[in-house]
C-alpha positions in Angstrom: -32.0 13.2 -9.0 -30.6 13.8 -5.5 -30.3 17.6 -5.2 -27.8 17.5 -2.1 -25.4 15.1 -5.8 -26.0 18.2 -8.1 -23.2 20.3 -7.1 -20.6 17.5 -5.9 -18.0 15.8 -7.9 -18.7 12.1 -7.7 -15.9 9.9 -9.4 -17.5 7.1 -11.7 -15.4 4.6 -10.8 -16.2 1.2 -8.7 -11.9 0.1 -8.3 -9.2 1.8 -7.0 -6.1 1.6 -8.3 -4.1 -1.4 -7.7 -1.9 -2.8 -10.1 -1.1 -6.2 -8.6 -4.8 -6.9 -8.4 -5.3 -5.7 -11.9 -2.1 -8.6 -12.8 -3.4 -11.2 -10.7 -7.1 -11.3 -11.8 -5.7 -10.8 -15.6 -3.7 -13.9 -14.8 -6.2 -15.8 -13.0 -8.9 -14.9 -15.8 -6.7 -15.8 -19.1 -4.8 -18.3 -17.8 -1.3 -16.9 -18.8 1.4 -15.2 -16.4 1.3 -12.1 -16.1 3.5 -9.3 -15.5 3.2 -5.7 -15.1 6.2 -3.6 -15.9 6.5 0.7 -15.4 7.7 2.6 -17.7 11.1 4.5 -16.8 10.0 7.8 -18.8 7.2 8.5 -21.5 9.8 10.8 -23.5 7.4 13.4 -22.4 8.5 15.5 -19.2 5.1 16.9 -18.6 3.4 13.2 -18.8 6.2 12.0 -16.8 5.1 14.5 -14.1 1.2 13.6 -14.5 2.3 10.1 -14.1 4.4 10.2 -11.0 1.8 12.5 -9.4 -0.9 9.9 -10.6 1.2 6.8 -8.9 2.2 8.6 -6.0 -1.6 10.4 -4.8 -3.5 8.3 -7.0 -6.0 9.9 -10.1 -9.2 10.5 -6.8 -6.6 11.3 -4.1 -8.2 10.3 -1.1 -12.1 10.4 -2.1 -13.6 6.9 -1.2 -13.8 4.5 -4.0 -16.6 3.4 -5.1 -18.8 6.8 -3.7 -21.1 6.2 -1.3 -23.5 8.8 -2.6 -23.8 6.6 -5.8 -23.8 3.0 -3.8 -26.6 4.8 -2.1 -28.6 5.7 -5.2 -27.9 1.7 -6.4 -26.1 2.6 -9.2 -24.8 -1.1 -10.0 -21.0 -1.2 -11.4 -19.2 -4.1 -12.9 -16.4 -6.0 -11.3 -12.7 -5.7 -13.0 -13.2 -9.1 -13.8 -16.0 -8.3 -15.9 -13.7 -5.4 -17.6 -10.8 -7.6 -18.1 -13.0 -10.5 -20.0 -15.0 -8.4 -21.6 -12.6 -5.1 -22.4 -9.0 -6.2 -21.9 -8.8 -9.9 -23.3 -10.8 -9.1 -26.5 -8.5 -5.9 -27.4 -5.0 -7.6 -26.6 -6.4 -10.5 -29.1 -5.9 -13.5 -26.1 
C-alpha cells in the first residue's frame, strides 16, 4: 500500500451527488418516468439538520470525487448505471 494513502481520508465513492442524474439514468434504464421528490421534514429535527447540511455542502464537501489517489492506484468503480440495474431496480421490485 501507498504509505503517503495511510494517514489520509480517501472517500470510496466514484459519483457525486446529483439527483437529476440519478432520475434521468433511473428513467432511461427502466423505462418508466421518473420523479424525484424532497421530503419537507423527516419528523426528526436533528435529521432534518443532517439533511439540509448534507444538500446544501454535500456528504465530501469539496474533496474531488472520485479521489485521484485511488484513480491512481486503479482501483476500478462501477458506473450508477451499473448500481441502479443491479441495486435499485431489483429492490423497488421493477
Amino acid at each position: 500500500m501507498n504509505s503517503e494513502l495511510q494517514s489520509k481520508k480517501v472517500p470510496p465513492a466514484r459519483n457525486p451527488r446529483n439527483w437529476d442524474l440519478w432520475r434521468l439514468l433511473t428513467c432511461i434504464v427502466t423505462g418508466r418516468k421518473c420523479k424525484y421528490t424532497v421530503l419537507p421534514t423527516t419528523g426528526v429535527p436533528d435529521r432534518d439538520v443532517m439533511f439540509t447540511l448534507y444538500n446544501e455542502i454535500g456528504m465530501y464537501g469539496v474533496k474531488e470525487i472520485p479521489d485521484p489517489n485511488l484513480l491512481d492506484l486503479g482501483v476500478k468503480f462501477h458506473t450508477l448505471e451499473d448500481f441502479i440495474k443491479d441495486s435499485l431496480v431489483p429492490h423497488l421490485k421493477i
